[in-house]
C-alpha positions in Angstrom: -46.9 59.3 15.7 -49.0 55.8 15.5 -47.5 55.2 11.7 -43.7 56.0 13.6 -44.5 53.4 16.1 -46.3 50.8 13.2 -42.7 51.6 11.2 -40.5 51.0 14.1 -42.6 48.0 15.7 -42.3 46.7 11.8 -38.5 47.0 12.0 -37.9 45.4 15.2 -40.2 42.4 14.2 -38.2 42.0 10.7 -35.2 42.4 12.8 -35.9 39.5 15.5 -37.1 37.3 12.4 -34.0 37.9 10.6 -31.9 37.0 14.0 -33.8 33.8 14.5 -33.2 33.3 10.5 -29.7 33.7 11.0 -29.4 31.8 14.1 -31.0 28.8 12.5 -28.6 28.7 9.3 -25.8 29.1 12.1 -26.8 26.0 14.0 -27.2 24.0 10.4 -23.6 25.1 9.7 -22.0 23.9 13.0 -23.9 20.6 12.9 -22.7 20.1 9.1 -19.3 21.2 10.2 -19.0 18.8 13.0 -20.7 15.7 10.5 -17.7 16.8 8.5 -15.2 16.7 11.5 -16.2 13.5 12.4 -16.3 11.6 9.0 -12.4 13.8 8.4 -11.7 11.6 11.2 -13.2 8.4 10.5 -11.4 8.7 7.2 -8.0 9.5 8.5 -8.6 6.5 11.1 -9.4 4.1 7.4 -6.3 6.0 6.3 -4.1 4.8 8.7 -5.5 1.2 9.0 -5.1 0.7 5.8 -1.4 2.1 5.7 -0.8 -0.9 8.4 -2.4 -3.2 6.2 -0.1 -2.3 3.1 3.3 -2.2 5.3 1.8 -5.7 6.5 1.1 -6.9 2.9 4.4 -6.1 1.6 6.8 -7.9 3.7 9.6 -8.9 1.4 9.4 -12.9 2.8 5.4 -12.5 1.4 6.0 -10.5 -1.9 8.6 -13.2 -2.2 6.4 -16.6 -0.9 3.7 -15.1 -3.5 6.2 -14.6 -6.4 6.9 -18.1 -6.5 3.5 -19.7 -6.0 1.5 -17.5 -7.6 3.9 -16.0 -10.2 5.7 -19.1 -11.0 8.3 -16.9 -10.6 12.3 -18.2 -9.9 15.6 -16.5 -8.2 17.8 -15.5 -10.7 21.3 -17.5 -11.9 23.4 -16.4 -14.7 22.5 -19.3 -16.4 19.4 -18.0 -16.8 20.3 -14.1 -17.5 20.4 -12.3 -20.6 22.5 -9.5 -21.2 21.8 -7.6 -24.0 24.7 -5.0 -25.5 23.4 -1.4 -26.4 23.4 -2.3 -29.8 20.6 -5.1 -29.0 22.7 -8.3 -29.8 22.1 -10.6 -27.1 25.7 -11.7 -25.0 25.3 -15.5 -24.9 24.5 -16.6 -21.0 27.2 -18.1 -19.3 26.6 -22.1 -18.4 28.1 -23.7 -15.4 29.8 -26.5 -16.0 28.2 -29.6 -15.8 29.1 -31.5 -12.2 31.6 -34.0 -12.4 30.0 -37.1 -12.7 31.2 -39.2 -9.4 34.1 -41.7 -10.1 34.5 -45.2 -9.5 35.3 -46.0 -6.0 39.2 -46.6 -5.4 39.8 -50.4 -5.1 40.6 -51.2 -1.7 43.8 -52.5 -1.0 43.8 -56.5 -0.3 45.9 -57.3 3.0 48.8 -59.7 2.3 50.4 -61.8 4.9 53.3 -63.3 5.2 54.1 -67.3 5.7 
């Protein structure tokens, strides 16, 4: 009867360690989970600044304002557009004609009087 009580005492301390073991890797799970929760959200909150941030950077006047100072870049004319035919000759671009240049100034008409 003493080695039946030594077996069963035995299993019941095996048991309880096992619990506590169990337990313990419980509570390390939960606080890794909830690390993990907390940096998902951190992230998401990064995320969605930085969405702001790239709506903000994007602006057409900005994209624009840093084409041209930046990029040396120019609006386009067709005077200054190719056009290039499926077969890859080039269509020559059409010019605008040169402005008139300004003419002379009408010669203003001399009052006469009569005597």
């Amino acid at each position: 009867m003493a080695r039946l009580n030594l077996l069963l005492l035995l299993a019941v301390v095996a048991s309880a360690l096992y619990l506590v073991h169990t337990q313990y890797l419980s509570r390390q799970l939960y606080t890794e989970l909830d690390r993990t929760q907390q940096e998902a959200r951190r992230l998401e909150l990064d995320h969605d600044r930085l969405q702001v941030e790239k709506r903000a950077q994007a602006t057409p006047l900005r994209v624009e304002k840093l084409a041209k100072e930046q990029l040396q870049m120019r609006t386009t004319t067709p005077a200054i557009t190719q056009y290039v035919r499926p077969d890859g000759t080039v269509i020559p671009a059409v010019v605008a004609p040169p402005p008139a240049p300004p003419a002379a100034p009408a010669p203003k008409p001399v009052a006469r009087t009569q005597r």
